[in-house]
KEBASE-308957 format. One record per residue: residue in one letter; x, y, z of N, C-alpha, C in turn; residue number from 0. Coordinates in steps of 0.001 Angstrom, whole numbers, plus 524288, in hexadecimal, padded with zeros to 5 digits. Example, Ala and Ser with C-alpha at 12.3 -4.5 7.8 and 13.67 -1.06 7.14 Angstrom:
% KEBASE-308957
+------+-------+-------+-------+-------+-------+-------+-------+-------+-------+------+
: resn :  n_px :  n_py :  n_pz : ca_px : ca_py : ca_pz :  c_px :  c_py :  c_pz : resi :
+------+-------+-------+-------+-------+-------+-------+-------+-------+-------+------+
:    A : 83386 : 7E9C6 : 81E78 : 8300C : 7EE6C : 81E78 : 83390 : 7F31C : 81E78 :    0 :
:    S : 83232 : 7F736 : 81BA8 : 83566 : 7FBDC : 81BE4 : 83264 : 8001E : 81EBE :    1 :
+------+-------+-------+-------+-------+-------+-------+-------+-------+-------+------+
END
This chain:
% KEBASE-308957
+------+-------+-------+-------+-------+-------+-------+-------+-------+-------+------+
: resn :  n_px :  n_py :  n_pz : ca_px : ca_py : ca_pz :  c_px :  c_py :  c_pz : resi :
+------+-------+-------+-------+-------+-------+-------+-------+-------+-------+------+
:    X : 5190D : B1FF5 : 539B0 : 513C5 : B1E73 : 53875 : 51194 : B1B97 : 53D34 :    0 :
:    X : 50DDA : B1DBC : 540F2 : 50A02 : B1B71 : 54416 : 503EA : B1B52 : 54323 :    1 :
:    X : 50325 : B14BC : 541CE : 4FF19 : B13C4 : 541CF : 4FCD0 : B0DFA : 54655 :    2 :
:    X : 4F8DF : B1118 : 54994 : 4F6B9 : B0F48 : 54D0D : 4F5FB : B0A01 : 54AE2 :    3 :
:    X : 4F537 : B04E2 : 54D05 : 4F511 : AFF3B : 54C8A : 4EF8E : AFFC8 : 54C46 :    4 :
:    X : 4EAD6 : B0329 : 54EF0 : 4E64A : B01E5 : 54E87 : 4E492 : B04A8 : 54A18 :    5 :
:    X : 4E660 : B06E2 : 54635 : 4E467 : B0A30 : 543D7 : 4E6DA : B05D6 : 53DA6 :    6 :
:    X : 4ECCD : B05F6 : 53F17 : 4ED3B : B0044 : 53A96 : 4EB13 : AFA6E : 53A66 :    7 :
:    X : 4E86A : AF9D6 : 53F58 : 4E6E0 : AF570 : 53F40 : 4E12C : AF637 : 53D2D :    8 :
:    X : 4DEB9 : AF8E6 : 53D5B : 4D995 : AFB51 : 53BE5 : 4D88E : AFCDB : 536B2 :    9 :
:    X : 4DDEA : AFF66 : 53359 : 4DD8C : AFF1C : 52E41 : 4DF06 : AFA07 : 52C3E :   10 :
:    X : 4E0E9 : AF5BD : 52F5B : 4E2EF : AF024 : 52C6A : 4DCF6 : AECB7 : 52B7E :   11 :
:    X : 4DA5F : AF0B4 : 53020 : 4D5D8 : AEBC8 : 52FED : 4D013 : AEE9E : 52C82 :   12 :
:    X : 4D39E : AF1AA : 5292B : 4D056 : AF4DE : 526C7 : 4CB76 : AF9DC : 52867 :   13 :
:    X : 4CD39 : AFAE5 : 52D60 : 4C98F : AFF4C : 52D77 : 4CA4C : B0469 : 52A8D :   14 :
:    X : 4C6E8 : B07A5 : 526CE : 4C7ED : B0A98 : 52322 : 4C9C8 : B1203 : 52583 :   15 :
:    X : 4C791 : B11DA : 52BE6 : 4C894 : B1508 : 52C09 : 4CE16 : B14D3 : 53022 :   16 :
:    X : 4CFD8 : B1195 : 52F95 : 4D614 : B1028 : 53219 : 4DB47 : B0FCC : 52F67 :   17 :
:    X : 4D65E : B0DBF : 52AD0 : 4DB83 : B0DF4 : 52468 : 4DBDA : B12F1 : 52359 :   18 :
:    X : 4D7D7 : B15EB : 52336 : 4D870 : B1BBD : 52117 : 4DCE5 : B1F00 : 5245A :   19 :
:    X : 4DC25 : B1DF7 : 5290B : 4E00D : B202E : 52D24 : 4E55C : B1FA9 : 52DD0 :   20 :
:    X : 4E6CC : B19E0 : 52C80 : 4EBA8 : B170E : 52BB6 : 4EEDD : B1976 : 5274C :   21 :
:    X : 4EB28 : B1A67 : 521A1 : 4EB08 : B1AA0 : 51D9E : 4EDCA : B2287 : 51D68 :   22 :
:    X : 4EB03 : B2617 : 521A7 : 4EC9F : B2AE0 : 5221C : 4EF9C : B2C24 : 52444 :   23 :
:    X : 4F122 : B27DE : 529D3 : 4F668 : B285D : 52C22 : 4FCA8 : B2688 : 52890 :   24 :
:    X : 4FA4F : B2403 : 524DA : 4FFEA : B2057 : 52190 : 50109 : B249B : 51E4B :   25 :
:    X : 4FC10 : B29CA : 51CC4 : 4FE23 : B2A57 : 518D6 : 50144 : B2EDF : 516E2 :   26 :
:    X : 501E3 : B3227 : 51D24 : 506DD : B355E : 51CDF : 50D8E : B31D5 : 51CC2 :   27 :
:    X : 50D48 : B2CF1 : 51F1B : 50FFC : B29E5 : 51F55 : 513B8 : B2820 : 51980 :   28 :
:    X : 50E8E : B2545 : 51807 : 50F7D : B24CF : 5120C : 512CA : B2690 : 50EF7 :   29 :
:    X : 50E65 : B2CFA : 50F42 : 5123C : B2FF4 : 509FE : 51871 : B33A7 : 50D8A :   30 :
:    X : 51924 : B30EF : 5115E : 51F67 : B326F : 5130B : 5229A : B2D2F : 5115B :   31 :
:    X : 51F9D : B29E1 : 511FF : 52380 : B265A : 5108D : 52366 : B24F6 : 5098C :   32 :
:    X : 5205B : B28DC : 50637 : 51F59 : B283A : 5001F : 52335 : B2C92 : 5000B :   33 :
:    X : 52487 : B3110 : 501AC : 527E3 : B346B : 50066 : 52C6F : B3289 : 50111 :   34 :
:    X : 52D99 : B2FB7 : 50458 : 533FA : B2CD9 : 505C8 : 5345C : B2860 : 50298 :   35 :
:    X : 53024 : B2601 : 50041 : 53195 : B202F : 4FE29 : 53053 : B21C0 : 4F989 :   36 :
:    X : 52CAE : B24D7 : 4F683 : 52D46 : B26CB : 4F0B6 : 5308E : B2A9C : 4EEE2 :   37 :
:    X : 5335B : B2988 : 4EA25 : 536CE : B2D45 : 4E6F1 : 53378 : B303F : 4E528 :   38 :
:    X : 52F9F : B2F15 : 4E2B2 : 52CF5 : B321C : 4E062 : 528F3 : B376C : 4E375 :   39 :
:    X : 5286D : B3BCF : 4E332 : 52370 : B3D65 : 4E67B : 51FA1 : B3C7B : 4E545 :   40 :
:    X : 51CD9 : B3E1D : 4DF6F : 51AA5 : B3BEA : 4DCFE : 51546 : B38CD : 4DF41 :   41 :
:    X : 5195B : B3455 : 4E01A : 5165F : B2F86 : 4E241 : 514E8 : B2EB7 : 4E640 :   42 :
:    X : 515F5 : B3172 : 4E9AB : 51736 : B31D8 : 4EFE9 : 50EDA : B330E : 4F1C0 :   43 :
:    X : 50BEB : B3405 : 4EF62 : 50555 : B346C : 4F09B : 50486 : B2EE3 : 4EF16 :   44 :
:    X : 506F6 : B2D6D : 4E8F9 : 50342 : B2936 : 4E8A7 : 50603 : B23C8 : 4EB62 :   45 :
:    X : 50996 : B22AB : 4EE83 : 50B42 : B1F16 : 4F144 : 508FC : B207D : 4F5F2 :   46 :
:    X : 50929 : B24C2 : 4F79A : 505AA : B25EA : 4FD4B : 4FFEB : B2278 : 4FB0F :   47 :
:    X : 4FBA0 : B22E8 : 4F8D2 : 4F74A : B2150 : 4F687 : 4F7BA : B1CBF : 4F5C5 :   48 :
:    X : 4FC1C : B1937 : 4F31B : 4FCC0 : B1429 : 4F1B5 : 4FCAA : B11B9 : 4F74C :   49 :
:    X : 5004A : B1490 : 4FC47 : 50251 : B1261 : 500C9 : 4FBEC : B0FE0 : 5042E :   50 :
:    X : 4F9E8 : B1693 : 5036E : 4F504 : B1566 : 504E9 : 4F140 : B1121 : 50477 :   51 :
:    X : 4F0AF : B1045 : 50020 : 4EE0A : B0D81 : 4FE90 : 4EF86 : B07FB : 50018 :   52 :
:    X : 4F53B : B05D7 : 4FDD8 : 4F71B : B0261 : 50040 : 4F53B : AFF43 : 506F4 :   53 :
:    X : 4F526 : B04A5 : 5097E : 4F6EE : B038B : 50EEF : 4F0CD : B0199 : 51035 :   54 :
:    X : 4EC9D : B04B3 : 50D2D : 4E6C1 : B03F5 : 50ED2 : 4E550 : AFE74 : 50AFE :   55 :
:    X : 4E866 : AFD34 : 50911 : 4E759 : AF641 : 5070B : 4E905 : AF28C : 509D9 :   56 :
:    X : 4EF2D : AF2D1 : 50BC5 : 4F308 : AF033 : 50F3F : 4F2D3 : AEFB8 : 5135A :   57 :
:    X : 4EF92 : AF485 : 5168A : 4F1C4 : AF465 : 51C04 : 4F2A5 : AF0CB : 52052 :   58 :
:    X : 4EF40 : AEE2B : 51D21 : 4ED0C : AE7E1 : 51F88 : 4F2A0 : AE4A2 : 51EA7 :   59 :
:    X : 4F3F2 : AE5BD : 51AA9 : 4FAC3 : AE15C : 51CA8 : 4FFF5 : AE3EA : 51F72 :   60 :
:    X : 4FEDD : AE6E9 : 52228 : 50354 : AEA0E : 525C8 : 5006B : AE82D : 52A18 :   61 :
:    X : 505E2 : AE505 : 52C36 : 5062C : AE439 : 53142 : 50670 : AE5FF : 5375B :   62 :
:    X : 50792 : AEA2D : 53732 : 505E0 : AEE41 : 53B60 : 506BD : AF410 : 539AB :   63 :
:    X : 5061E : AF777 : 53D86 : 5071E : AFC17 : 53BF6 : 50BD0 : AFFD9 : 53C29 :   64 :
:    X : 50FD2 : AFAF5 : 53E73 : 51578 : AFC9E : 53D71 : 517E0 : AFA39 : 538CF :   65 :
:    X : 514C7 : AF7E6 : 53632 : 51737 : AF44D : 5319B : 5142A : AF78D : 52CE2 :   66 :
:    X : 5133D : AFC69 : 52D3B : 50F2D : AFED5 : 52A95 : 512C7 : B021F : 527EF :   67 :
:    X : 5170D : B0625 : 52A2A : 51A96 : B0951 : 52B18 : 51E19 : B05E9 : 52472 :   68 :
:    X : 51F78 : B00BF : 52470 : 522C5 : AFE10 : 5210D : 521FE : AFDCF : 51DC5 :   69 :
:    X : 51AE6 : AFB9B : 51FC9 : 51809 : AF98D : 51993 : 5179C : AFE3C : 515C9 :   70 :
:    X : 516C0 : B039B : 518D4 : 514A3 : B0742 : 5140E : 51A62 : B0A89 : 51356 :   71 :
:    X : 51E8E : B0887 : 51465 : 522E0 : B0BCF : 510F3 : 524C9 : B07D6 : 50DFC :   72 :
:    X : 52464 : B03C4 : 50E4E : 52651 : AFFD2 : 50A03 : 5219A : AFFCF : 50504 :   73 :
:    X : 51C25 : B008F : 50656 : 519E4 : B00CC : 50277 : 5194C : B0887 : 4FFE4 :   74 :
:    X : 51A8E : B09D8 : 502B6 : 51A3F : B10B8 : 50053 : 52037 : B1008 : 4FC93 :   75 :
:    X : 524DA : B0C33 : 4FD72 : 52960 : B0C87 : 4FB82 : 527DD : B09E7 : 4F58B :   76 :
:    X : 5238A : B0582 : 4F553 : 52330 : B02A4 : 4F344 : 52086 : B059C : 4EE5D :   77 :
:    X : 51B55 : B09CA : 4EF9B : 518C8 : B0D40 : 4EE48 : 51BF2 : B0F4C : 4EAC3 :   78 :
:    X : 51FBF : B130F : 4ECE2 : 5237C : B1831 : 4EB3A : 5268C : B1404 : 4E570 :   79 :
:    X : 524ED : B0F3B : 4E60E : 52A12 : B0D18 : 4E357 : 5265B : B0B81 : 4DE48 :   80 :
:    X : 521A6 : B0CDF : 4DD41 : 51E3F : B0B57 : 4DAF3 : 51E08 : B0E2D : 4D361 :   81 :
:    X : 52043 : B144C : 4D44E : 51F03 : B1572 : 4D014 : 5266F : B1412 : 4CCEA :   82 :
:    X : 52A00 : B1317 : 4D097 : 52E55 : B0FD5 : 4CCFF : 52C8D : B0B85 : 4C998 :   83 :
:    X : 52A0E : B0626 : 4CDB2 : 527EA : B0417 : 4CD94 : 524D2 : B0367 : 4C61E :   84 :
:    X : 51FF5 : B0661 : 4C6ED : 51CB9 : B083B : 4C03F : 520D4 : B0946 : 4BE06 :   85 :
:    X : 52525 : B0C96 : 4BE3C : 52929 : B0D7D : 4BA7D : 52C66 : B08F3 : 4B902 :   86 :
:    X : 52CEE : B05C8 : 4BD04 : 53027 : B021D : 4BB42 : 52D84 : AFFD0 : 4B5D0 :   87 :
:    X : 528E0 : AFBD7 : 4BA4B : 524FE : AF9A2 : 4B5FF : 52097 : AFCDF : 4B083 :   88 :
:    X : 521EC : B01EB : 4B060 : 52061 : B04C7 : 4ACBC : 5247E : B0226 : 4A83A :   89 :
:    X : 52AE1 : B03A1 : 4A97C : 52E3E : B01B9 : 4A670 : 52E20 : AFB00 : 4A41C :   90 :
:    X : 52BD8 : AF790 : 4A6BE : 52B94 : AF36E : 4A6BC : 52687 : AF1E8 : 4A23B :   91 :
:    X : 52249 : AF422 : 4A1F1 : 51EE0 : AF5B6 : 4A00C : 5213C : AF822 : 49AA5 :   92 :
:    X : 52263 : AFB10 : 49A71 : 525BB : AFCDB : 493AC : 5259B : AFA64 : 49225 :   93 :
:    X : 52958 : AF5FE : 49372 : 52C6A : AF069 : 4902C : 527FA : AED7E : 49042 :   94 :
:    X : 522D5 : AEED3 : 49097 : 52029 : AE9B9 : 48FA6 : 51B76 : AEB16 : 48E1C :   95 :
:    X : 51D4E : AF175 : 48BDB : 519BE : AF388 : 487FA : 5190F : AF0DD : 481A3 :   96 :
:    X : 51BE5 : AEF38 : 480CE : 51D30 : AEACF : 47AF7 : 517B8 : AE64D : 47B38 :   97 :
:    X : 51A23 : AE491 : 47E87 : 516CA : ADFC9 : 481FD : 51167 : AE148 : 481C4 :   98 :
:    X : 50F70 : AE2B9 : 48510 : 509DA : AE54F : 48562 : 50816 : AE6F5 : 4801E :   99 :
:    X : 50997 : AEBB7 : 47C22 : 50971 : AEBB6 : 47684 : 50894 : AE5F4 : 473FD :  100 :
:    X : 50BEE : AE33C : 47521 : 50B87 : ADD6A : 471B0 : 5056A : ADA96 : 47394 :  101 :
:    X : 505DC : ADA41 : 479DE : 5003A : AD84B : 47AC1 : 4FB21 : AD998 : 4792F :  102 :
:    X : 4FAB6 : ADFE8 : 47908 : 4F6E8 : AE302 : 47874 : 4F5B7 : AE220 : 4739A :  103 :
:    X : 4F7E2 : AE002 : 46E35 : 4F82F : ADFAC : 469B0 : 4F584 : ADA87 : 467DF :  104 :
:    X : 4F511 : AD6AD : 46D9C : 4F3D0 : AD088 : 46E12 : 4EEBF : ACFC9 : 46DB3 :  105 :
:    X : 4EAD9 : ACE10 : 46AAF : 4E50B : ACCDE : 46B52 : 4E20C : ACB88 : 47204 :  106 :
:    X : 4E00F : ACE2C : 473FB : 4DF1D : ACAB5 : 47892 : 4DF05 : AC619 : 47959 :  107 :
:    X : 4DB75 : AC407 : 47600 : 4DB5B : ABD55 : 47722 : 4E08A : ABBE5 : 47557 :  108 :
:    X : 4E31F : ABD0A : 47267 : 4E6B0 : ABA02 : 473AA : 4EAB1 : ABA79 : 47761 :  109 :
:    X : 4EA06 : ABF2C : 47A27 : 4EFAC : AC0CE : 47EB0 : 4EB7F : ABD56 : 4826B :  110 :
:    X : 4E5A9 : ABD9A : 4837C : 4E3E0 : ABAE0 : 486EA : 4E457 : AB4AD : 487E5 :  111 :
:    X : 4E5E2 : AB387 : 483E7 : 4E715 : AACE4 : 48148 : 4EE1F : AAC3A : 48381 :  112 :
:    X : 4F11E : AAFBA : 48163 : 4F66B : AAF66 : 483D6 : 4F5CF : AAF99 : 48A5F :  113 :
:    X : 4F490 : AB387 : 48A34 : 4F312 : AB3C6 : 4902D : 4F1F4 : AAFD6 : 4949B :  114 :
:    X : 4EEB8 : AAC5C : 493BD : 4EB86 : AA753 : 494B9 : 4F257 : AA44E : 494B0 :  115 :
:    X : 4F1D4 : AA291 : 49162 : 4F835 : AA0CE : 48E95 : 4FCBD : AA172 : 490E1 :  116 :
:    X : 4FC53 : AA7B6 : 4930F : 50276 : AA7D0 : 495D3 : 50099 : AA763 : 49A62 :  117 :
:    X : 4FD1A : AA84A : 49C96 : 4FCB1 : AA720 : 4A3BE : 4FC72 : AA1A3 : 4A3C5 :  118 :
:    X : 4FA93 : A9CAA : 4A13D : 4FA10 : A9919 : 4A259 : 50053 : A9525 : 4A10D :  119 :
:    X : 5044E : A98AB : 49BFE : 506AE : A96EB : 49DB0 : 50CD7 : A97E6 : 4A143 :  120 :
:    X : 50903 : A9A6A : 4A56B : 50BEA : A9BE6 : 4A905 : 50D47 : A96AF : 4ACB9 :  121 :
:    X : 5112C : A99B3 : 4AF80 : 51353 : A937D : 4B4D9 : 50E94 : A94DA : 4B7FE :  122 :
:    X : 50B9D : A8FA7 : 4BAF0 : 507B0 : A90D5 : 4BF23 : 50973 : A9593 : 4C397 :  123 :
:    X : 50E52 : A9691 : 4C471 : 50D38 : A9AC7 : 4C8C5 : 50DD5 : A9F11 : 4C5B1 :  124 :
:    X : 50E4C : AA0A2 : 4C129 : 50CB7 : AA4C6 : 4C06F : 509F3 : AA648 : 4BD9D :  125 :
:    X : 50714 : AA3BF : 4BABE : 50165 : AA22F : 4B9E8 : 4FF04 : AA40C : 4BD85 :  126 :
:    X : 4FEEA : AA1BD : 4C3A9 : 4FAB2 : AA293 : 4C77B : 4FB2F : AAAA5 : 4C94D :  127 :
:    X : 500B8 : AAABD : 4C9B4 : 5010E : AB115 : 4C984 : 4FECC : AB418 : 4C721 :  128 :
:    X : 4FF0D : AB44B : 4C16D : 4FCD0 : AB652 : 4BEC3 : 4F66D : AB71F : 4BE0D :  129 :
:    X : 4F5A0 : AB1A5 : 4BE78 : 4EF9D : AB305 : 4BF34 : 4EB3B : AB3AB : 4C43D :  130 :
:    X : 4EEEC : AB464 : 4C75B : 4EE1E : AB727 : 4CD54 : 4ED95 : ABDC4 : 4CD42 :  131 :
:    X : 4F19E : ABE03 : 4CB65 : 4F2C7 : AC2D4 : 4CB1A : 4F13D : AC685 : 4C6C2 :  132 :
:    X : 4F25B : AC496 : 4C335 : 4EE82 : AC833 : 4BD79 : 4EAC4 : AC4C7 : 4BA44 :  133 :
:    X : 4E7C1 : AC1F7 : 4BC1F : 4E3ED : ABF9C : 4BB06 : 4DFB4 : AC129 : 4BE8B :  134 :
:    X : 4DFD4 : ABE77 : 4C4BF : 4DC1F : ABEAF : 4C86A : 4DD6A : AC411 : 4CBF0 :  135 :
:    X : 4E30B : AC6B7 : 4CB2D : 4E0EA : ACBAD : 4CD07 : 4E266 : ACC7C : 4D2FB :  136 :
:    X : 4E7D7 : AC786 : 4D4AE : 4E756 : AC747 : 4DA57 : 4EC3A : ACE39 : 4DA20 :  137 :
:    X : 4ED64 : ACD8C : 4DF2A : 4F314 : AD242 : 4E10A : 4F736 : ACD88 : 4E0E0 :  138 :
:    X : 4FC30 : ACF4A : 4E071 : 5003D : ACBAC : 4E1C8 : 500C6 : AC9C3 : 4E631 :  139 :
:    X : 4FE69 : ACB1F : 4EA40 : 4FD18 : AC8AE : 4EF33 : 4FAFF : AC52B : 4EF7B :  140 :
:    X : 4F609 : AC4D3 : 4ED1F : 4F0F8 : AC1C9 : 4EDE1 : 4F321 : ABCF4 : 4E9CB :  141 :
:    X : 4F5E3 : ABE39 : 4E64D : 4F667 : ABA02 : 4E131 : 4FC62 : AB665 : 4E496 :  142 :
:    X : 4FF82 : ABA7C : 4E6CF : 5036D : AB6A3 : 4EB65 : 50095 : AB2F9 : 4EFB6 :  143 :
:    X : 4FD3E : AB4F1 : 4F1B7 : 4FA77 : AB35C : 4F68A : 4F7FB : AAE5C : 4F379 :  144 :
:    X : 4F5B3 : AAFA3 : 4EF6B : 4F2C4 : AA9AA : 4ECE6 : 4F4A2 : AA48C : 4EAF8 :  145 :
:    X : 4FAF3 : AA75E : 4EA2C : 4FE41 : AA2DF : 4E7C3 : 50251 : AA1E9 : 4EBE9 :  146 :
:    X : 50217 : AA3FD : 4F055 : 50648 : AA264 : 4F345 : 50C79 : AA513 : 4F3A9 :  147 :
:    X : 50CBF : AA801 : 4F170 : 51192 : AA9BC : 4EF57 : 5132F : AB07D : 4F2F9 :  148 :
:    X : 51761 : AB109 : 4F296 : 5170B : AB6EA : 4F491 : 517F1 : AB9FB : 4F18F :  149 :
:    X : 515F3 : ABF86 : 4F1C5 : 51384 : AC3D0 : 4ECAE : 5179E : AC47D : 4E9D5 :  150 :
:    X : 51DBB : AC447 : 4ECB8 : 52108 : AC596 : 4E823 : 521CE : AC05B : 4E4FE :  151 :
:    X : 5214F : ABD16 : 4E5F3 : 5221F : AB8A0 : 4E2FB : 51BD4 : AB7D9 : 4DF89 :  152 :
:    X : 5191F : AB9C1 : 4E056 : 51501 : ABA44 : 4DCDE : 5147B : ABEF5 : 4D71B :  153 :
:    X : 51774 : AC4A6 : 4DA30 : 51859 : AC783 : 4D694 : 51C26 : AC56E : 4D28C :  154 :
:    X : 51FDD : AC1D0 : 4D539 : 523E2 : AC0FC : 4D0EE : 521BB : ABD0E : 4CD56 :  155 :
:    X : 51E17 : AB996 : 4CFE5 : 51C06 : AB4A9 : 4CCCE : 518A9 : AB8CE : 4C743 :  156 :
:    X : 514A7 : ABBE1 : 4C94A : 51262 : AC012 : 4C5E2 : 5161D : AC237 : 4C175 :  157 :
:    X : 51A3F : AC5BA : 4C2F9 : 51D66 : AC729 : 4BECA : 51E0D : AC2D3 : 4BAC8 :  158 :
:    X : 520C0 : ABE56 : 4BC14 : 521F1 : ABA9F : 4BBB3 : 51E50 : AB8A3 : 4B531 :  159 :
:    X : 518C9 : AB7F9 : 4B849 : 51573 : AB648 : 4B6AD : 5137D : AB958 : 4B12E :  160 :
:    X : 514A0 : ABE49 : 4B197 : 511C5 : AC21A : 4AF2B : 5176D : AC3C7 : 4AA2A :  161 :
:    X : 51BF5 : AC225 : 4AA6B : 51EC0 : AC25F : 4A778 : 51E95 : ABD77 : 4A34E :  162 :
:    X : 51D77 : AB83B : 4A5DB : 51C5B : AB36C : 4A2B6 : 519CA : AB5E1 : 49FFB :  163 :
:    X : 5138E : AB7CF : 4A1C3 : 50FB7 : AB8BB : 49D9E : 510FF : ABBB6 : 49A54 :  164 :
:    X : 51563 : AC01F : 4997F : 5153D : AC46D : 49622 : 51905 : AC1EF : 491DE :  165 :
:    X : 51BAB : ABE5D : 4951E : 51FA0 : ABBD9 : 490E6 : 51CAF : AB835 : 48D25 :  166 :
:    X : 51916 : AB543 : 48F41 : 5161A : AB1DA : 48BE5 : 51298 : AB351 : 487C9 :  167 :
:    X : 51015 : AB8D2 : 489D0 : 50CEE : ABBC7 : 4868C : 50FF5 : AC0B3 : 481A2 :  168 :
:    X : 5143B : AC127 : 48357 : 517A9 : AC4A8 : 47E74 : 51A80 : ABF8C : 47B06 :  169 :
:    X : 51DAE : ABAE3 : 47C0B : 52105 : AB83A : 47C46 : 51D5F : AB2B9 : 478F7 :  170 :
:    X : 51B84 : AB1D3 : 47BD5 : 517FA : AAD24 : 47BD5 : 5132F : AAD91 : 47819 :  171 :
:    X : 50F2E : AAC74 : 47BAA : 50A6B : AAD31 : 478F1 : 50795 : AB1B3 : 47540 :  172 :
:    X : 507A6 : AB573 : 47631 : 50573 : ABA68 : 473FF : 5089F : ABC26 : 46FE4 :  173 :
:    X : 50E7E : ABB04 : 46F90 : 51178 : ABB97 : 46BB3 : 51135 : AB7BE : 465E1 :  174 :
:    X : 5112F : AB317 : 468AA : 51264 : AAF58 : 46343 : 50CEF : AAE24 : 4617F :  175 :
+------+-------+-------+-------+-------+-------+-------+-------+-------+-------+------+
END
């Protein structure tokens, strides 16, 4: 993969017809490295498309244009690993088909009343996660960046956070 420094530096700084170019040179690239890193074939267009897209949001955090070569096979690997991934959490999702049934069955105001109830009595840091993140709507980036923390220690605070609540709301409040 050769891409000229003036031509990546030009799509970093957003010129549209530099991204487009960058964007047509990557993308025989791409789908060689989606055929080697996906099991599936299948999938192998729509990770090329995902990559794309990716790369025309990101490009701006790759550090040069030999560090370009890394970034997009670790994220095309990351891609390919995506529809295990839904399967996993499809399965995860089953088991908490009960759950959802039980809520759905709950008056609004009053799941909205539990609700209120279980975020507040959450611990302050994950309290503040939660309503960063599925309240105000930040990315796990932006909700790390605000609290100081780094994203995996934010995703975990999130899980974290989001299991209290389900426990409080089947267990706790919404139950008794």
């Amino acid at each position: 993969m050769q891409i000229s420094s003036s031509l990546f530096e030009a799509a970093q700084a957003g010129d549209p017809d530099a991204l487009n170019q960058l964007l047509l040179q990557l993308k025989p690239d791409i789908r060689r490295y989606a055929r080697r890193q996906c099991h599936r074939s299948s999938v192998i267009e729509d990770v090329v498309q995902e990559a794309l897209i990716v790369i025309y949001r990101r490009v701006g955090s790759v550090r040069t244009p030999a560090a370009l070569a890394g970034w997009l096979i670790t994220m095309i690997t990351r891609l390919c690993m995506l529809p295990a991934l839904m399967l996993m959490r499809g399965a995860e999702e089953l088991t908490a088909v009960d759950e959802t049934r039980y809520l759905a069955s709950v008056p609004n105001d009053d799941l909205r009343l539990d609700l209120v109830r279980a975020i507040e009595s959450l611990p302050a840091p994950y309290r503040e996660i939660i309503i960063l993140r599925d309240l105000e709507e930040l990315t796990i980036h932006e909700a790390s960046r605000r609290i100081g923390i780094t994203r995996e220690a934010a995703k975990s605070r999130l899980h974290r956070a989001r299991a209290f609540l389900r426990e409080y709301l089947i267990d706790g409040g919404v139950a008794k």
